[in-house]
C-alpha positions in Angstrom: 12.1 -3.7 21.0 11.1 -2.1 24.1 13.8 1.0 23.7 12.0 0.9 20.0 8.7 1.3 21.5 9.3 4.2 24.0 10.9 6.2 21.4 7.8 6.0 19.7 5.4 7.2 22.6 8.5 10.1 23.0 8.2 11.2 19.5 4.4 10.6 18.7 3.9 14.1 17.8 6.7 13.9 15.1 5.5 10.8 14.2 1.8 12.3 13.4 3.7 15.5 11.5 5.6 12.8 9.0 2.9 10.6 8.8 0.4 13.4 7.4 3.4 15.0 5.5 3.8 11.7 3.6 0.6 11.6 2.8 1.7 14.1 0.1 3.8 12.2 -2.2 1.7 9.1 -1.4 -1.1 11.0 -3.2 0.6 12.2 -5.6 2.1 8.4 -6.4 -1.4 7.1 -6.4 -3.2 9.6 -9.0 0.3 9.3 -10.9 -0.1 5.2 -11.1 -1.8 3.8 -14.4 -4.6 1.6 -14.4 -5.0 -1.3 -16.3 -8.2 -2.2 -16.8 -7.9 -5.2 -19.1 -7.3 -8.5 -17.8 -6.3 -10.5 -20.8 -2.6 -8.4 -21.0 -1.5 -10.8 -17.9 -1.4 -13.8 -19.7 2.3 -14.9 -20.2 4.0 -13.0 -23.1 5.4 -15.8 -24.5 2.6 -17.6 -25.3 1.2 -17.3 -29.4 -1.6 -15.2 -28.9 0.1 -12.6 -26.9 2.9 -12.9 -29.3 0.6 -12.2 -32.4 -0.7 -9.2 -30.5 3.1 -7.9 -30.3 3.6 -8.3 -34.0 0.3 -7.0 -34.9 1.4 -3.6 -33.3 5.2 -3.8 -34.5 3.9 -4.7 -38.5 0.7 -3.0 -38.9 0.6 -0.7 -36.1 -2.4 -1.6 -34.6 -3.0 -3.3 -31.6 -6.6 -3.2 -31.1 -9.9 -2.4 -33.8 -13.8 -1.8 -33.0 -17.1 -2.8 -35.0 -18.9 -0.5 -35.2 -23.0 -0.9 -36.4 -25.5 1.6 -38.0 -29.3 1.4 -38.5 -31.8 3.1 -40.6 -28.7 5.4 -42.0 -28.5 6.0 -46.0 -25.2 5.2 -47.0 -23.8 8.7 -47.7 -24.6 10.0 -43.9 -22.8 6.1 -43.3 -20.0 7.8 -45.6 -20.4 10.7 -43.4 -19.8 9.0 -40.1 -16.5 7.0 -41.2 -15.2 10.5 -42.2 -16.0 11.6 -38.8 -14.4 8.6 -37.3 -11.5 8.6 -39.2 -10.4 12.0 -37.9 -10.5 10.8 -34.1 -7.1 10.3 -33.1 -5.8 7.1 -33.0 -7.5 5.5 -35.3 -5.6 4.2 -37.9 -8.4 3.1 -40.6 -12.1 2.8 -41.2 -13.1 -0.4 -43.5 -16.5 0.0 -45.1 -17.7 -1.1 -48.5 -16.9 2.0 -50.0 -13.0 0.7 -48.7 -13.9 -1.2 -51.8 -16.8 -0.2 -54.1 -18.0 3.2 -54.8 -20.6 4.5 -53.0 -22.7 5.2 -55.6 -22.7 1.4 -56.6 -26.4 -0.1 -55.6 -26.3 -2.3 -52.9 -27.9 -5.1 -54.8 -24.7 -5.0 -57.7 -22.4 -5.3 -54.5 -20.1 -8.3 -54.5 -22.0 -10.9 -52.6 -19.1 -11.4 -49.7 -19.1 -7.8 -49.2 -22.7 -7.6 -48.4 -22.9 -9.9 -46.1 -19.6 -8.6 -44.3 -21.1 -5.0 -44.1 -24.2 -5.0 -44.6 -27.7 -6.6 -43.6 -30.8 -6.0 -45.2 -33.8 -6.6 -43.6 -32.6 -4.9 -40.2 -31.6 -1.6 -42.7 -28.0 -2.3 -40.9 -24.7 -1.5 -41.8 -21.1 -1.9 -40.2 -17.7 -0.8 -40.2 -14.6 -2.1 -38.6 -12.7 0.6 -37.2 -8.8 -0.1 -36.5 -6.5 2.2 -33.7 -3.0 2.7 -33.7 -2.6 1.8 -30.1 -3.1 -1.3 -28.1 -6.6 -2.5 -26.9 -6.4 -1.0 -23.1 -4.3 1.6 -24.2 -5.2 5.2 -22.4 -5.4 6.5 -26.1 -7.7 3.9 -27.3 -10.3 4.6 -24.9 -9.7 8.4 -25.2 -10.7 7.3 -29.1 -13.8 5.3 -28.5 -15.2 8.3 -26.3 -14.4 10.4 -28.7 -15.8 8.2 -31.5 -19.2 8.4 -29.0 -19.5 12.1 -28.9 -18.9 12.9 -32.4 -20.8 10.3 -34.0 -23.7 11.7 -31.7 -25.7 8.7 -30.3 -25.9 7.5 -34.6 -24.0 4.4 -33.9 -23.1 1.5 -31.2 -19.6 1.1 -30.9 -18.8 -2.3 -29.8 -15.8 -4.9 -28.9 -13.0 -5.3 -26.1 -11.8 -2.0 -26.2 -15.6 -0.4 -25.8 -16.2 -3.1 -23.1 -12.7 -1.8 -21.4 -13.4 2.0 -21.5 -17.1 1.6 -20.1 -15.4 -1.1 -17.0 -12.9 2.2 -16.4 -15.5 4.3 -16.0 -17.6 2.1 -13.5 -14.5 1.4 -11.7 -13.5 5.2 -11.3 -17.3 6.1 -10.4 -18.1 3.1 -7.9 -14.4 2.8 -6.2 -14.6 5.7 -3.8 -18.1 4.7 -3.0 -16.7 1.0 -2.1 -14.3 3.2 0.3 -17.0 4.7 2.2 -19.1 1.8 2.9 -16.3 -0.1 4.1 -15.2 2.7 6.6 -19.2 3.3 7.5 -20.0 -0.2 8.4 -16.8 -1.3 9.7 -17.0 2.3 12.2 -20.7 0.8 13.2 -19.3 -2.4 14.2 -16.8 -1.3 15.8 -18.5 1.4 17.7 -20.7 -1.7 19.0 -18.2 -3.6 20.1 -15.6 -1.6 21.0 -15.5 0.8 24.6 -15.1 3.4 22.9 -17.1 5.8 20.0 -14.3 7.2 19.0 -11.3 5.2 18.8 -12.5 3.6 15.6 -12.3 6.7 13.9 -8.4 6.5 14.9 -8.3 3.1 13.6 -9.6 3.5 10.4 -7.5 7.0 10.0 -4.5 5.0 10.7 -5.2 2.2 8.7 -7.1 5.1 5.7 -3.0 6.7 5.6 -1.6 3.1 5.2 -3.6 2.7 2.5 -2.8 5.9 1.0 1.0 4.8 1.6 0.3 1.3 -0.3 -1.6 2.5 -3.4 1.2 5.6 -4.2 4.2 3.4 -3.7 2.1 1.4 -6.7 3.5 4.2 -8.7 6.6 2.2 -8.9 5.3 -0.9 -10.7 4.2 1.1 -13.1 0.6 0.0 -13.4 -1.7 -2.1 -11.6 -5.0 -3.8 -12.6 -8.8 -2.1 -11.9 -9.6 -5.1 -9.5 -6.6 -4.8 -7.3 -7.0 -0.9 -7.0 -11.0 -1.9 -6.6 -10.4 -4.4 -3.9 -6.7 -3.0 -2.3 -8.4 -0.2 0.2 -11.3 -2.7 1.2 -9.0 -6.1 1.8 -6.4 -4.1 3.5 -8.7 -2.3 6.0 -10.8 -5.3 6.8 -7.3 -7.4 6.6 -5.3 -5.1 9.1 -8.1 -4.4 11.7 -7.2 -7.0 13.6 -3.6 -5.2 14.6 -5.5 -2.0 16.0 -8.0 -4.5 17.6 -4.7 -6.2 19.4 -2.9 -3.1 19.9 -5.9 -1.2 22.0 -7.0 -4.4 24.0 -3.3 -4.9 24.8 -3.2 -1.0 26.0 -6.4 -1.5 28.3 -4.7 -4.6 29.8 -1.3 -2.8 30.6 -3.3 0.3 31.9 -4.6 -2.0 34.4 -1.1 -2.6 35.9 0.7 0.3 34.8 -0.7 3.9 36.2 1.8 5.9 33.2 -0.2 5.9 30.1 3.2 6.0 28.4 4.7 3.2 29.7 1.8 0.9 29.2 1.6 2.1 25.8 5.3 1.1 25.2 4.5 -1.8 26.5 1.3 -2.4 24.7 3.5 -1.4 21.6 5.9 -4.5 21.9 3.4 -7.0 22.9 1.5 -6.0 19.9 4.2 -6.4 17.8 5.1 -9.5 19.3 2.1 -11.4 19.1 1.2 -9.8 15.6 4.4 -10.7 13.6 3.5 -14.2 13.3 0.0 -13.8 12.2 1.1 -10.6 9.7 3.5 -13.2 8.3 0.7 -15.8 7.3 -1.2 -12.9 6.0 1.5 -11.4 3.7 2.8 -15.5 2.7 -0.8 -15.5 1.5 -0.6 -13.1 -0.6 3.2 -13.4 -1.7 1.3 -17.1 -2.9 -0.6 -15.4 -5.7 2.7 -13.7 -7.0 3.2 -18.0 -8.5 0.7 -17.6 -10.9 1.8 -17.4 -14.4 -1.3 -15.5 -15.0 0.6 -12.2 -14.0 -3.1 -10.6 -12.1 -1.8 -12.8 -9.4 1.2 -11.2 -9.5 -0.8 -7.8 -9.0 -2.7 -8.5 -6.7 0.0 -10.3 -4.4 2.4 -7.6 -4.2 0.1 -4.4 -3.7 -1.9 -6.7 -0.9 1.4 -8.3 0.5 3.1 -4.8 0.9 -0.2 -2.9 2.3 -0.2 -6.0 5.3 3.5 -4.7 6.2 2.6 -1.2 5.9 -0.3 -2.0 8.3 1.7 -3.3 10.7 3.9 -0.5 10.6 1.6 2.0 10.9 -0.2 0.1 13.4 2.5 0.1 16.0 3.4 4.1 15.0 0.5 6.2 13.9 -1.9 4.4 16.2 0.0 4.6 19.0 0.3 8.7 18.6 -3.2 9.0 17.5 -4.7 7.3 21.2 -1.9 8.9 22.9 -2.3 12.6 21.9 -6.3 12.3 21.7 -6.3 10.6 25.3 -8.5 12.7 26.3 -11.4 12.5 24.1 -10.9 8.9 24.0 -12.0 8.5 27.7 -14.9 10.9 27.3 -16.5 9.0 24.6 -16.2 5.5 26.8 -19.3 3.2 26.6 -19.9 -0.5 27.7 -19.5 -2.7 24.5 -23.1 -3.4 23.2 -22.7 -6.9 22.4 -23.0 -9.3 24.8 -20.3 -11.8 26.0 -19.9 -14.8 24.6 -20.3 -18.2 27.0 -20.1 -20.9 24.6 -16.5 -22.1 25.6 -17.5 -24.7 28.0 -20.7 -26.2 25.5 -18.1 -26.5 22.7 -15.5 -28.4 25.0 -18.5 -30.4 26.5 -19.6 -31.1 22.7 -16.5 -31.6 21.2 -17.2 -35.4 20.0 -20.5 -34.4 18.8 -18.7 -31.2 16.8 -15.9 -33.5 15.9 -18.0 -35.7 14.3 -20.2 -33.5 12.4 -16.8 -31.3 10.7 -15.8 -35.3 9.3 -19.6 -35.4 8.1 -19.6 -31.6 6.3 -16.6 -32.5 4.8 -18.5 -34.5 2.0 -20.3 -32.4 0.4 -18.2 -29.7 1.3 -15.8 -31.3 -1.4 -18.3 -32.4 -3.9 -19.6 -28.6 -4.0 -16.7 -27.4 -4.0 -14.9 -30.0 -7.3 -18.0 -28.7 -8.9 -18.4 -24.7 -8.6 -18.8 -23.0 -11.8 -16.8 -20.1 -12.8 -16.6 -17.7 -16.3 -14.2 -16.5 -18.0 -15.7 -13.6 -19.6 -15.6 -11.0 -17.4 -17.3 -8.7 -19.5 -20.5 -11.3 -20.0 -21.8 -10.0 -16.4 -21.3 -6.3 -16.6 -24.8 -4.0 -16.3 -26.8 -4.4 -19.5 -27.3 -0.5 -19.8 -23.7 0.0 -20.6 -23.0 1.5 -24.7 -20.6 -1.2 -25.1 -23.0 -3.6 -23.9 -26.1 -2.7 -25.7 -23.4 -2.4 -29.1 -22.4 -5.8 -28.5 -26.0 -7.2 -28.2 -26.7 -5.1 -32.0 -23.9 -6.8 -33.1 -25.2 -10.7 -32.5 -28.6 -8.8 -33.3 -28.4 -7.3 -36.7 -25.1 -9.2 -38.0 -25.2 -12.5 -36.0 -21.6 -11.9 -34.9 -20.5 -12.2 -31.3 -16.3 -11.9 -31.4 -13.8 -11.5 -33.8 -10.3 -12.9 -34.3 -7.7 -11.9 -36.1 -5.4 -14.3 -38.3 -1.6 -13.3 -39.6 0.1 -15.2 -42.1 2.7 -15.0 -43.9 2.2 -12.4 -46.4 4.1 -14.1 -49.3 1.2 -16.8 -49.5 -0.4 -16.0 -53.1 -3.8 -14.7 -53.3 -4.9 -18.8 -54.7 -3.7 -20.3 -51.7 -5.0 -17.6 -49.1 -8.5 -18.0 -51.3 -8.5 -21.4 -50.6 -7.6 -21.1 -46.7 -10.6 -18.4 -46.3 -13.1 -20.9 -48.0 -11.7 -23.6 -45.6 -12.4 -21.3 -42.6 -16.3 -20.1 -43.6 -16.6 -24.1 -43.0 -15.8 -24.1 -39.4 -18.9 -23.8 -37.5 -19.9 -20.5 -36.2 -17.8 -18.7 -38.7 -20.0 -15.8 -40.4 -17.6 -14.0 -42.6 -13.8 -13.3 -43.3 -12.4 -9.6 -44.0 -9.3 -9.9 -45.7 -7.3 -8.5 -49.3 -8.5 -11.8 -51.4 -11.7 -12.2 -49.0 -12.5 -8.7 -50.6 -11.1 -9.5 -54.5 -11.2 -13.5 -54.7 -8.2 -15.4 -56.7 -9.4 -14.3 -59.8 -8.7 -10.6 -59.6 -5.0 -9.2 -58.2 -4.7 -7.7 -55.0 -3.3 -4.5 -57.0 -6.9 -3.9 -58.0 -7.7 -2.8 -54.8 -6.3 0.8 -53.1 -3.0 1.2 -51.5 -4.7 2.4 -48.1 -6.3 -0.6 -48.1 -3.8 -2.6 -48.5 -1.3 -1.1 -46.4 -4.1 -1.4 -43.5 -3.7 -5.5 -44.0 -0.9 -6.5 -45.5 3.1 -5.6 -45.1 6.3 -7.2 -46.3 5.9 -9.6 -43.9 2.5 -10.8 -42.8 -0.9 -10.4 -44.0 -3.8 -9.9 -41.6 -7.6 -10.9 -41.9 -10.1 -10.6 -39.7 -12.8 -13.9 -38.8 -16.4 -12.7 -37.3 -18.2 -15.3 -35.1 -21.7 -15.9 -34.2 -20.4 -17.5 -30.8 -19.7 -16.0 -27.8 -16.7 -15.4 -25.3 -15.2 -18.2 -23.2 -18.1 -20.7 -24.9 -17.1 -24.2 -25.6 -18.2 -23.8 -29.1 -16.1 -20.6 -29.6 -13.2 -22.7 -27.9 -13.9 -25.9 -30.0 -14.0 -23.2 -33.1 -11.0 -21.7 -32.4 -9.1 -25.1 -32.5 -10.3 -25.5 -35.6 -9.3 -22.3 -37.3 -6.1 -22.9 -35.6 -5.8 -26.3 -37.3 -6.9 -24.9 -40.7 -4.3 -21.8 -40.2 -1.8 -24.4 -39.5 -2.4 -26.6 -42.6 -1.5 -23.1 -44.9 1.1 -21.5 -42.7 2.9 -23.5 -39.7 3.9 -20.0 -38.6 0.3 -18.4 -38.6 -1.5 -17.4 -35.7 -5.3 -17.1 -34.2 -5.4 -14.2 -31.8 -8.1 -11.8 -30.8 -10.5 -11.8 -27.6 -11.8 -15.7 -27.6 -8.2 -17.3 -28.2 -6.7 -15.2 -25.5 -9.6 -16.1 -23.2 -9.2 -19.9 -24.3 -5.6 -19.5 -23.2 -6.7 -18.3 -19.9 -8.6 -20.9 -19.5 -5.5 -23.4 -19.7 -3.0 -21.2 -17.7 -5.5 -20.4 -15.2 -6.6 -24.3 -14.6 -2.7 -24.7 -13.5 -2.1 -21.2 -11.8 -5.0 -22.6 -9.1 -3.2 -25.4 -8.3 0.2 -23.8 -8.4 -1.3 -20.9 -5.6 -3.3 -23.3 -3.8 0.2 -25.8 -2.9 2.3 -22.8 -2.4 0.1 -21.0 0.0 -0.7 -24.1 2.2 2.7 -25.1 1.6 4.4 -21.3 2.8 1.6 -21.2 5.6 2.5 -24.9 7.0 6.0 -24.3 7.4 5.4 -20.6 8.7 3.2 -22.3 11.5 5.4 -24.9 12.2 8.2 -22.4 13.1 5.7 -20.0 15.1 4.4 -23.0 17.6 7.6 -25.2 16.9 5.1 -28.0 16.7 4.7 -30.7 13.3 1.0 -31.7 14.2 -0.3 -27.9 14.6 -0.1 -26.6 11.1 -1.4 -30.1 10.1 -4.7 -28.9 12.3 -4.4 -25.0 12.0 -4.4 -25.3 8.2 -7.1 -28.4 7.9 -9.8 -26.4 9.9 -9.6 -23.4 7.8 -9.1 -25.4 4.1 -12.8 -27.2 5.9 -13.9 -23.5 5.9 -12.8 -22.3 2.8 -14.1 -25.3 0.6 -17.3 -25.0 2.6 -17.2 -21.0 1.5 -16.3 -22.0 -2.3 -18.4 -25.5 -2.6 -22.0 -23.3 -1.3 -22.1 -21.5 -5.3 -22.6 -25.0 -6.5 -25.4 -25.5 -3.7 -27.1 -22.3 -5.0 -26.7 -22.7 -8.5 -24.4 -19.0 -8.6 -21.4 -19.1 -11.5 -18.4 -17.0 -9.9 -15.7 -15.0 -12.1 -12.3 -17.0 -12.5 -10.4 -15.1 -10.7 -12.0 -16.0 -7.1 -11.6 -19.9 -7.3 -7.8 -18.5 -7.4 -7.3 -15.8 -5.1 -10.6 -16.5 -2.4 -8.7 -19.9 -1.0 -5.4 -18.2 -0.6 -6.9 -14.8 0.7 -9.1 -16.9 3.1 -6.4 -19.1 4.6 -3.7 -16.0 4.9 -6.2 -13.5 6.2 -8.5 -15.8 9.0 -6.0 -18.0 10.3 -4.7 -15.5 12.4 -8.0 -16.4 14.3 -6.4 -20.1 14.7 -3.1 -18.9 15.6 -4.7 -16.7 18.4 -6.9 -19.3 20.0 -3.7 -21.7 19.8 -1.2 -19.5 21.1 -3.8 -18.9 24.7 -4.3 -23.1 24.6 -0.5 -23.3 24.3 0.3 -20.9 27.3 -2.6 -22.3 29.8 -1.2 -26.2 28.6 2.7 -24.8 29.5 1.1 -23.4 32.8 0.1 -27.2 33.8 -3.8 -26.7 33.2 -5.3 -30.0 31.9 -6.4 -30.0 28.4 -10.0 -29.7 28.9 -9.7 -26.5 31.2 -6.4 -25.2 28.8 -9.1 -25.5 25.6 -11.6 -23.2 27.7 -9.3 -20.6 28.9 -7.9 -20.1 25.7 -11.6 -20.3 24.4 -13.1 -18.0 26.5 -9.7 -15.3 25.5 -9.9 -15.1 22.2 -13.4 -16.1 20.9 -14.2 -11.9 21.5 -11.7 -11.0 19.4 -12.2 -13.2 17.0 -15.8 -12.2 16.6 -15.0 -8.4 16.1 -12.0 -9.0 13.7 -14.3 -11.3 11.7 -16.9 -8.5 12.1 -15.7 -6.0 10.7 -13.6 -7.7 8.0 -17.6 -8.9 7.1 -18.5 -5.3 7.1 -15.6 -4.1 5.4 -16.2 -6.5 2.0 -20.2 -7.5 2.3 -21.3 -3.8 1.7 -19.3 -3.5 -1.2 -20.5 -7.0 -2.9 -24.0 -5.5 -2.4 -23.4 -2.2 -4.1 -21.0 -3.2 -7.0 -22.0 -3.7 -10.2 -19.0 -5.0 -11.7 -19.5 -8.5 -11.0 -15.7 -9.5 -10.4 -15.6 -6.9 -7.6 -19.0 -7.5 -6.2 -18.1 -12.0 -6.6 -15.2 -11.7 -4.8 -16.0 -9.3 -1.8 -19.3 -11.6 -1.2 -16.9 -14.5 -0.9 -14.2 -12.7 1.1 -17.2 -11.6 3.5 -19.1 -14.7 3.8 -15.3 -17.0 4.0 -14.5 -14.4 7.1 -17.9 -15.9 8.8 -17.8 -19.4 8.2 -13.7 -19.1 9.2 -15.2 -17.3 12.6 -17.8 -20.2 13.1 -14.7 -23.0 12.3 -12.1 -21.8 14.7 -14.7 -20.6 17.3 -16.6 -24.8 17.1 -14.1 -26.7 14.9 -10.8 -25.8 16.5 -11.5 -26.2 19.9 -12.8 -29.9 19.4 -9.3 -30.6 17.4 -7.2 -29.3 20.2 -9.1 -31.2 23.1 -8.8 -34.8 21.0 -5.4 -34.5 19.0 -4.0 -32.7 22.8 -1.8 -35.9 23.3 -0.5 -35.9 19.8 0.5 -31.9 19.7 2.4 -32.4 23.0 4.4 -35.0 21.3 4.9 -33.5 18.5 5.6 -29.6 19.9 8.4 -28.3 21.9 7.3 -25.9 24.8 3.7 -27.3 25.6 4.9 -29.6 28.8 5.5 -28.5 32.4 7.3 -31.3 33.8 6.8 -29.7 37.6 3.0 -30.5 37.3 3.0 -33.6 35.7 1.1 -35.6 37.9 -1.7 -32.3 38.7 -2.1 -32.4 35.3 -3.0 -35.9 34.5 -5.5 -35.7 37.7 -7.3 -32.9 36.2 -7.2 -34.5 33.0 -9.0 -37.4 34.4 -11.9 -35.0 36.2 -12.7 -32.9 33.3 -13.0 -36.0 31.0 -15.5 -37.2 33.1 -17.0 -34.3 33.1 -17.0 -32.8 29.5 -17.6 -36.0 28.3 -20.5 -36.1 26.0 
């Protein structure tokens, strides 16, 4: 390693001209890399709904459809419009009455079931379901509905998923640079306070800004990657990785102090760095590697893009950085300053304390755990998006002028006869919340054939194989009535055709409900699980990762429980991802304080003075790499307006604290009482030469901690 580390400081010029040269293709890989912006295409593939979506492309050739409302329109500028639409590519048809009837029929000699399908009367409201050729996130559906926007000139309000999806891609493009910049400006401000220098943030955050740029254009080779990961990748990696620069400059300083060649104590500083880094980089990365369990495939995502940006962190931590403060030496040392925040003497109050601490964690733990059991979390992602957006004020003229809040989409077997399929639509107007069916014999009834009605039309929901109709409801998203509704249309389906399927926007989100329920407690076992034996290996010790991973699982349902406390529903995703992100990314903080306690306890110090030292090493470090991961994701839950985003960063920022407060009060107290247990239970904590110095101190600082 050390032959590893001079050749770096030898070639840290080269090392600078490849690292901005691969900037390049990184660049280029990350503007090349799709986005994915809906959620609901990581539920497992082989479950119905997605299924039905699959065969609703491959037999009709449509994958996703829009309803669109009018108001205060005569019908032939209505007539107008549809013609407009149905030029846009993409989309595949336009039903309207006139799909139907003639236009010049009056309204009132209108078949009653197409009235109240299209039209609504006292708001002087009409709609149209518009189907596309491509799937609901596709890049060419949304390329559709803007083009469906500008050419129906503000005359209309487009609504459903695939409205909802373009207008989260274009808050996501507009507010993810500005997320970038308020993580680098407040984490530079904390880091110019409590660092020695002005300027060696700025070489931080380049060095950890390129291996970010690294990350997200290798993402080129999944393919795609979801709008929250690329939203949250640059901000979790920079406030994740800080910590190595943090360790890498403090270890320079310290070799500076006994080595007069900068060089040299930068090789050194390189290889301690690495040393003491790799076991708290492999927590970190098991973390994330824990999300890539869940059969929701987001985790998946999220996991790999985070897991592989933590490795390229490290890398570039022990390479770029190195170069950077090596070739800008001199400006470095003209910018020093005293760090502005003072230095923390708390260790010897929390080792004095450590009953009355110990006590209270057992005492939190309550209603830490009854919060926590209890959170509330939606499902609906799109419920919380800003009210201002098209999509959203379409959707609320939806449920205003028709009643209607979703849709679903039911395919049966297409060789059903029109009696049969009559009877199944009657059956499902029953189910509560229903408010109409659009379908072939919804449209002509069993009394008249389905040849009665045009080819187009036909073709548009009905092939050789299946026979599609479309189910408005007047209930929302992720509701328990829209759930309890969608059993029951599922039931109904059944009872015609055990081959039929439900699909559409509420069954998918009902499935995520199920598969999510299990993927939390999948992640939640594999990441304490990973993490446990990780630990375990790194201290060679059975009790420690018992300890290590109990204090910060106290933090984290203490971060997660507090929404229930304040009466704040969270997205989904974060009762997943926040517990695993937490625990990977802060117990590096435990390992550190552990690792000191370990080394003064192998020296022969007593346990009470071990605790102390290793206290009073760490607990500045700790506070700045909890700083500025706080900095780094609580600016960014303030700005957003996409609630996911703004959720989880609020989380990740206030869990960073509340781990900081743990390990700095919590820790400590476990190490002083469980001392005997650990030393039992560890290999390389006893020093058999100072056995009996040992015990006397033991006995004097006993007395005098004692509380």
């Amino acid at each position: 390693m050390n032959a590893f580390s001079k050749g770096i400081v030898k070639c840290r010029f080269i090392i600078l001209i490849i690292s901005v040269v691969l900037l390049i293709p990184s660049a280029i890989g990350y503007f090349g890399t799709r986005i994915n912006y809906d959620v609901l295409t990581y539920l497992p593939k082989d479950i119905e709904t997605m299924v039905g979506q699959d065969i609703l492309v491959d037999e009709f050739g449509t994958g996703a459809f829009s309803m669109i409302v009018t108001e205060g329109l005569p019908y032939k500028d209505i007539a107008k419009l549809k013609e407009n639409i149905a030029k846009v590519d993409h989309v595949k048809k336009v039903l309207w009455y006139d799909s139907v009837a003639d236009i010049s029929t009056p309204r009132e000699l209108l078949p009653e079931n197409l009235r109240e399908v299209f039209d609504n009367e006292e708001k002087d409201a009409s709609m149209m379901a518009v189907l596309f050729d491509t799937t609901i996130s596709a890049d060419e559906t949304m390329d559709a509905i803007e083009e469906i926007r500008r050419v129906t000139k503000g005359q209309c309000f487009v609504s459903g998923m695939s409205a909802i999806v373009t207008d989260t891609k274009n808050l996501s493009n507009q507010e993810t640079p500005i997320y970038v910049l308020i993580a680098v400006v407040l984490s530079a401000i904390v880091l110019s306070v409590t660092m020695d220098s002005y300027v060696i943030p700025l070489f931080f955050l380049l060095s950890i800004g390129m291996a970010i740029v690294y990350n997200l254009g290798s993402c080129i080779f999944m393919g795609e990657i979801s709008y929250i990961t690329k939203a949250l990748a640059a901000v979790l990696q920079l406030g994740v990785t800080m910590d190595y620069s943090i360790f890498l400059w403090h270890s320079y300083e310290e070799e500076k102090q006994s080595c007069p060649d900068k060089n040299e104590a930068m090789a050194n500083a390189i290889t301690a760095t690495f040393t003491s880094v790799i076991g708290s980089s492999i927590t970190t990365i098991a973390g994330f590697i824990a999300l890539c369990f869940m059969s929701f495939t987001l985790g998946l995502d999220l996991g790999i893009v985070m897991a592989k940006g933590v490795f390229i962190g490290v890398i570039a931590c022990v390479t770029i950085l190195p170069s950077m403060i090596l070739v800008f030496d001199k400006v470095i040392e003209k910018t020093r300053h005293k760090p502005l925040i003072p230095e923390f003497k708390i260790s010897k109050f929390v080792a004095k304390h450590y009953i009355i601490i110990a006590v209270l964690f057992v005492i939190i733990w309550i209603p830490a755990i009854f919060g926590y059991k209890r959170t509330q979390v939606y499902y609906n992602l799109d419920s919380t998006l800003p009210k201002t957006l098209e999509s959203v004020i379409a959707n609320e003229k939806l449920e205003e002028d028709f009643n209607m809040n979703t849709t679903h989409i039911v395919l049966i077997d297409s060789s059903i006869s029109s009696k049969v399929v009559s009877e199944m639509i009657h059956e499902i107007k029953d189910v509560d919340g229903v408010k109409s069916v659009i379908g072939l014999d919804a449209f002509v009834g069993p009394m008249l054939p389905r040849e009665m009605l045009p080819d187009k039309l036909k073709d548009s929901l009905m092939d050789e194989n299946y026979q599609m109709m479309l189910v408005t409801s007047e209930y929302k998203v992720a509701s328990k009535e829209v759930n309890a509704q969608c059993d029951a249309l599922k039931e109904v389906i059944k009872k015609y055709d055990d081959k039929g399927m439900l699909i559409g926007e509420a069954p998918c989100t009902e499935d995520l409900i199920t598969v999510t329920d299990k993927d939390f407690k999948t992640v939640s076992a594999v990441s304490i699980g990973v993490i446990f034996i990780i630990i375990l290996f790194v201290f060679r010790s059975v009790s420690l990762p018992v300890i290590l991973v109990g204090v910060i699982e106290f933090a984290i349902y203490i971060n997660m429980g507090l929404p229930y406390y304040t009466n704040v529903t969270i997205p989904f995703i974060a009762s997943i991802v926040i517990g695993t992100i937490q625990l990977g990314s802060t117990v590096d903080y435990a390992i550190l304080m552990t690792n000191r306690y370990k080394v003064e306890r192998k020296s022969g110090l007593d346990k009470m003075t071990a605790v102390i030292n290793a206290h009073q090493a760490s607990v500045q470090s700790i506070f700045v790499s909890a700083a500025s991961f706080f900095a780094a994701t609580f600016g960014v839950g303030l700005y957003s307006d996409i609630d996911v985003i703004s959720s989880l960063c609020n989380l990740m920022a206030r869990g960073a604290v509340i781990s900081m407060f743990t390990v700095m009060l919590v820790l400590p107290s476990m190490l002083i009482i469980f001392d005997g247990l650990i030393r039992h239970t560890s290999i390389g904590f006893k020093n058999k030469n100072n056995r009996k110095e040992e015990k006397y101190y033991e006995k004097e600082r006993d007395i005098k901690y004692a509380p």
